[in-house]
Phi, psi and omega in degrees: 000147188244139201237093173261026170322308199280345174277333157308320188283285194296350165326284212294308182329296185298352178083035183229115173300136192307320165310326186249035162259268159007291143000315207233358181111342178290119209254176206267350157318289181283333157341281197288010149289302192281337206275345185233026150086003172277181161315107159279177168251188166271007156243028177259355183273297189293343156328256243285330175298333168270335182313291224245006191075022203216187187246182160306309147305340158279359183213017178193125155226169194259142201221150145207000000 
C-alpha cells in the first residue's frame, strides 16, 4: 500500500504549505490523490521533490 504520510511530515518540517504547492503548479486533483492515498505519476512525484526539496523517500513510503 503507498503511504504518503512522510510527505505531510516533511511539509511541515520545512514550513511549505498545502497553498504553495497549489501555487507552484500542483493541481488540487493530485492534492486529493495524495491526501487519500492513490496513485500519482513519477512526474507528479518529481514536481513535489523539486517543489519541497527532498528525495522520494521523504514523500512516499510502501507499507504492506
Amino acid at each position: 500500500m503507498i503511504d504518503y504520510s512522510p510527505l505531510w511530515e516533511t511539509m511541515r518540517e520545512r514550513g511549505i504549505t498545502q497553498y504553495y504547492l497549489l501555487q507552484h503548479g500542483l493541481d488540487n486533483k493530485t492534492l486529493d490523490s495524495l491526501k487519500k492515498n492513490k496513485n500519482i505519476t513519477l512526474l507528479t512525484l518529481e514536481k513535489l521533490c523539486d517543489l519541497i526539496g527532498c528525495t522520494p523517500n521523504d514523500i512516499v513510503k510502501f507499507q504492506k
